[in-house]
C-alpha positions as a printed NumPy array, in Angstrom:
array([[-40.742, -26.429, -10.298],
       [-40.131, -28.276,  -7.115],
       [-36.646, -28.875,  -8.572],
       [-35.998, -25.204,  -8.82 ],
       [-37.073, -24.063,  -5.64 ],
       [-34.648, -26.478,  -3.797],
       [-32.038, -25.295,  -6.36 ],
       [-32.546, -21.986,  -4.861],
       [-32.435, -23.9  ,  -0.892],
       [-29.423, -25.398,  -1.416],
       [-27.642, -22.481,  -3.483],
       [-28.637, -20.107,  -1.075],
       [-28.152, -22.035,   2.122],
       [-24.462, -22.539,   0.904],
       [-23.836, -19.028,   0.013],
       [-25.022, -18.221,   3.853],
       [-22.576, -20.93 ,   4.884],
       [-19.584, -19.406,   2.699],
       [-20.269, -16.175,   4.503],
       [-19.886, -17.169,   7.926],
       [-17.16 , -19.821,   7.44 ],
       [-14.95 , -17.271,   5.769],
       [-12.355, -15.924,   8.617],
       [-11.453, -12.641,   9.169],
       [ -7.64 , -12.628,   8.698],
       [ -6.019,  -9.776,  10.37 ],
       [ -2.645,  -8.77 ,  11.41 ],
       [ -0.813,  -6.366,  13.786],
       [ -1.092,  -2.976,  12.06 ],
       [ -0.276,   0.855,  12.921],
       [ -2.063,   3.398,  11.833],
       [ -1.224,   7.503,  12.556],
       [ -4.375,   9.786,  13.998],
       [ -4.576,  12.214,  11.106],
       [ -1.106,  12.095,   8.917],
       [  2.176,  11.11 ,   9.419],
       [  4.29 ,  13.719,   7.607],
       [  8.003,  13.363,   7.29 ],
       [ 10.01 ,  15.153,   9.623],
       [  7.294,  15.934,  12.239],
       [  5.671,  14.171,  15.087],
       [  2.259,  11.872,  15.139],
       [  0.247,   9.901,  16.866],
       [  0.016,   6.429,  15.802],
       [ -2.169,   3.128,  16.978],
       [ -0.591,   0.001,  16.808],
       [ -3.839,  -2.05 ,  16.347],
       [ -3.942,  -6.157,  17.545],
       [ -6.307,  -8.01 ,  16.831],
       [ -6.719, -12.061,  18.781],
       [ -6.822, -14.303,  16.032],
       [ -7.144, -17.406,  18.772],
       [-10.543, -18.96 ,  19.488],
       [ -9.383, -20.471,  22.441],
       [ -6.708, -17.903,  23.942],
       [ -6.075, -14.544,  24.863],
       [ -3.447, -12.136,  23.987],
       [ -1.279, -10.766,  26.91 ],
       [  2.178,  -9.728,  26.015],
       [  2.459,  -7.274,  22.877],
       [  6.182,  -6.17 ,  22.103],
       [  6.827,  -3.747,  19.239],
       [ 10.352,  -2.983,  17.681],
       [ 10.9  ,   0.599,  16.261],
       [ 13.297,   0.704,  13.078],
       [ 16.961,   0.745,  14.2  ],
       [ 18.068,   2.532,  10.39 ],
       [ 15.651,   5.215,  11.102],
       [ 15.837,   5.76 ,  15.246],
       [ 13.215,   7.549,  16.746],
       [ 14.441,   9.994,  19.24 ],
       [ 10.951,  10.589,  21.216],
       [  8.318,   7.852,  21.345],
       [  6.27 ,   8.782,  24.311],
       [  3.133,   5.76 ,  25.245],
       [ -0.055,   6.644,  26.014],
       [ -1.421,   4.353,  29.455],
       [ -3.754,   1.872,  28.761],
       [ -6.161,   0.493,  30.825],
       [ -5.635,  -3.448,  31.813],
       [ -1.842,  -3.221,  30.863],
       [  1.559,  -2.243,  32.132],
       [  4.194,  -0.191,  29.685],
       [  8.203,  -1.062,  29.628],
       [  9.864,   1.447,  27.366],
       [ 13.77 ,   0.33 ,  26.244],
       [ 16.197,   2.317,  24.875],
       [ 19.207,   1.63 ,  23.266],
       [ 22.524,   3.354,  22.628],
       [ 22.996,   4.823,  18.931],
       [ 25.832,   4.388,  16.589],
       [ 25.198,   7.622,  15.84 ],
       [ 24.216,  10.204,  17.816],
       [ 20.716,  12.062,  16.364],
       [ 20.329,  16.113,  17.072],
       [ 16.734,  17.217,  18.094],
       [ 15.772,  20.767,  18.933],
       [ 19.418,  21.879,  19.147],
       [ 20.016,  18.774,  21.446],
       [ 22.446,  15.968,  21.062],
       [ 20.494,  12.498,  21.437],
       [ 22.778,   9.504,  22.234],
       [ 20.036,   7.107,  22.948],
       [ 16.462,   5.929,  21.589],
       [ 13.72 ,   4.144,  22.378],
       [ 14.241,   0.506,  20.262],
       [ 11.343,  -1.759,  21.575],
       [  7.944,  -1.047,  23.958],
       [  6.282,  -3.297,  25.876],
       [  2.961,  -3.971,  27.058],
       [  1.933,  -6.875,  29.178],
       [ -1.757,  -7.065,  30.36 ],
       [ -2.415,  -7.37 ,  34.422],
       [ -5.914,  -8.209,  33.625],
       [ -7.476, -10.657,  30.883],
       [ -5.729,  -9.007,  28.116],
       [ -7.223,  -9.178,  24.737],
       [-10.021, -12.108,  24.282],
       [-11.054, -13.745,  21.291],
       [-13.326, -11.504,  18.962],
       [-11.406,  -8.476,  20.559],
       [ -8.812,  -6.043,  19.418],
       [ -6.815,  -3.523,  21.226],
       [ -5.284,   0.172,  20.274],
       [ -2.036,   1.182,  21.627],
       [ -1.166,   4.381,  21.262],
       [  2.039,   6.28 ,  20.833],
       [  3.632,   9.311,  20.076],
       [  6.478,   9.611,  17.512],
       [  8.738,  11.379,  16.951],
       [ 10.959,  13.628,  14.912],
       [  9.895,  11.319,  11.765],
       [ 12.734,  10.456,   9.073],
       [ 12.82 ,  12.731,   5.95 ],
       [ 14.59 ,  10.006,   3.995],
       [ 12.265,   7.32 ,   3.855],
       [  8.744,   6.608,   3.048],
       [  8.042,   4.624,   5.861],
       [  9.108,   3.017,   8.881],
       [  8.356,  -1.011,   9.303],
       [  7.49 ,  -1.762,  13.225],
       [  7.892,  -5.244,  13.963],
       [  6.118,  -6.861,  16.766],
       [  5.825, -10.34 ,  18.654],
       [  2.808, -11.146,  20.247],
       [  1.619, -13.799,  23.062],
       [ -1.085, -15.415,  24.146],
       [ -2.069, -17.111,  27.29 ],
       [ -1.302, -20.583,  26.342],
       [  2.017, -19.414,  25.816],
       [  2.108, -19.047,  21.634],
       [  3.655, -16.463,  20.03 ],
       [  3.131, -14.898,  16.612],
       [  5.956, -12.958,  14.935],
       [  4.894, -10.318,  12.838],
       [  8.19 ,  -9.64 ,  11.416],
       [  8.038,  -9.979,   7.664],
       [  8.283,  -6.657,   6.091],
       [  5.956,  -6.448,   3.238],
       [  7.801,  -6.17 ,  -0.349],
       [  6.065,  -4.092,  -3.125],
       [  4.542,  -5.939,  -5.826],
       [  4.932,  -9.431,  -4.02 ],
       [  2.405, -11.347,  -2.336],
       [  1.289, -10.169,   1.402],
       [  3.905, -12.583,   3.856],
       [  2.114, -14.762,   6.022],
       [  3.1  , -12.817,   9.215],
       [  3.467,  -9.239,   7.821],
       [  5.082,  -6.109,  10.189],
       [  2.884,  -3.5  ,  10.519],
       [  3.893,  -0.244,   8.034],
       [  3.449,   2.798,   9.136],
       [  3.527,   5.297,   5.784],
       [  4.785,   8.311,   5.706],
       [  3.39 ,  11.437,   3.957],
       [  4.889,  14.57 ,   2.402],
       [  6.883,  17.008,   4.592],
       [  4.597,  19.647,   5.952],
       [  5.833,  23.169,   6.577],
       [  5.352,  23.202,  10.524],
       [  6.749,  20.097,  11.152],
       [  4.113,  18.658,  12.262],
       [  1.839,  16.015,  10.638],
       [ -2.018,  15.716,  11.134],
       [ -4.619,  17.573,  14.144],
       [ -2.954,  19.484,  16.776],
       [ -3.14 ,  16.439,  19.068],
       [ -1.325,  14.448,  16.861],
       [  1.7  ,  17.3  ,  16.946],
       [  2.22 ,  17.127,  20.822],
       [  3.406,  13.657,  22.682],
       [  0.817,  11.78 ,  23.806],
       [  0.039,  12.188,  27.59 ],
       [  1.133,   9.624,  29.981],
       [ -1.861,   9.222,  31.849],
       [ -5.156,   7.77 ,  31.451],
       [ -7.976,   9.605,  31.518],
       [-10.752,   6.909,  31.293],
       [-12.261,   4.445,  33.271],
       [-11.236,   0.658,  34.364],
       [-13.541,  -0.466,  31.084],
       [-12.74 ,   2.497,  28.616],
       [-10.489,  -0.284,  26.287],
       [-13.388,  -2.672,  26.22 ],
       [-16.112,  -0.581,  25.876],
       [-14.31 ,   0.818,  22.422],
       [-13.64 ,  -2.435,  21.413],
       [-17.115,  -3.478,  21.556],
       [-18.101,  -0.542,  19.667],
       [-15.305,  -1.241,  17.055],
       [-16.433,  -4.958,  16.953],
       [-20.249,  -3.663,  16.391],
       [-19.402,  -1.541,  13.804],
       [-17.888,  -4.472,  11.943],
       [-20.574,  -6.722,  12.85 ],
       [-23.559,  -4.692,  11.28 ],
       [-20.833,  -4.655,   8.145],
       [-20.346,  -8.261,   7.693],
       [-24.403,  -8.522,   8.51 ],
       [-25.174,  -5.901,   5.552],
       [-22.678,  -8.258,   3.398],
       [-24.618, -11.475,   4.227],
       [-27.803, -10.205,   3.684],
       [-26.837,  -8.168,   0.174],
       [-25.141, -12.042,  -0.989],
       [-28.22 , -13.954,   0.027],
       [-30.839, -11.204,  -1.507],
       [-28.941, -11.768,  -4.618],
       [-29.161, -15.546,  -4.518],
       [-33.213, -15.293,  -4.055],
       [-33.145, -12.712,  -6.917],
       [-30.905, -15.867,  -9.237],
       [-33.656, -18.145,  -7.897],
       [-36.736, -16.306,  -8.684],
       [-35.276, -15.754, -11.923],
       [-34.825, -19.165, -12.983],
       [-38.353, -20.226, -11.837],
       [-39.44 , -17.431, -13.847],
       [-38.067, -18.438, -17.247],
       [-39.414, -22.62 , -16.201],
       [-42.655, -20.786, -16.139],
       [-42.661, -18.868, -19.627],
       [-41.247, -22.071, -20.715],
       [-43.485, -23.957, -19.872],
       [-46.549, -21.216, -21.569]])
């Protein structure tokens, strides 16, 4: 019996174990507010997550697709970080609203002026884009990103259907069926994003630590639904020693 029981210790004491070694691996990813359709506009988050113990992110650069230019991509201010938008000239010109476009915007930049993004955080930047391609399903963003101690991680590898995930992945941003107005997802999502901020010095953090509690009570619901089913293995076991044992 005594056998058993510690069984059930040590089986569930490593199950706990498994559940908080495990990391989280995450990657820079964009994802649009609502839909993306295909020749419209949308609002998009490119999301970053700091996958340093030790470090802090606080330079994030983003490159938009040179075969499919962009020619609006307004950011939205964030608080804790300064914006650098770069354009470059186009091989060939685009035409939006009845207007020639010679240029587009080919990389944003945002560089913190505060602590940036600390370990166990992750950060939303948000931007408006715009006229989206009609000939392509979607649009691969590839981004750099640096931490304090002077790393950087280049999420550059665009993802390839039916292979395994690369190790440092660009973020995909899909595209979905054309819509008749042109414009894809809520009515906020159809207008550029506005250039100012309209919350408070702590707005970003106070989001991220609801994001982060969100996914806490998750992983704790996980951890207690793995180690409830261990007990249930245990009690089973010392169940049949007993009728065994009759």
């Amino acid at each position: 019996m005594r056998a058993f029981a510690r069984l059930g210790v040590v089986a569930v004491t490593a199950v706990a174990g498994l559940a908080f070694a495990s990391p989280a691996f995450a990657h820079v990813s964009v994802q649009p507010e609502g839909t993306a359709a295909k020749g419209g506009y949308a609002t998009v988050n490119v999301k970053v997550p700091n996958e340093r113990p030790n470090a802090s992110t606080v330079k994030v650069e983003v490159s938009l697709p040179a075969d499919h230019p962009l020619a609006s991509v307004m950011p939205q201010a964030v608080p804790g970080w300064t914006i650098e938008v770069t354009k470059a000239k186009l091989a060939k010109p685009l035409t939006l609203h009845g207007k020639s476009i010679t240029e587009a915007v080919g990389k944003v930049t945002w560089t913190a002026t505060d602590k940036g993004i600390r370990p166990g955080y992750f950060q939303k930047f948000p931007l408006s884009l715009g006229q989206l391609p009609e000939d392509t399903d979607e649009l691969v963003l590839k981004a750099l990103q640096t931490y304090d101690n002077k790393e950087v991680v280049r999420w550059i590898e665009p993802p390839v259907e039916g292979q395994e995930e690369p190790e440092h992945p660009a973020a995909v941003l899909k595209l979905s069926a054309t819509t008749d107005d042109h414009h894809g997802g809520s009515a906020a999502s159809a207008e550029p994003a506005s250039k100012s901020s309209t919350g408070g010095e702590h707005d970003g953090e106070k989001a991220q630590a609801h994001d982060d509690s969100e996914h806490g009570s998750e992983r704790w619901l996980g951890i207690a639904g793995i180690v409830l089913g261990a007990a249930g293995l245990v009690t089973a076991l010392v169940t049949g020693r007993r009728r065994g044992n009759a």
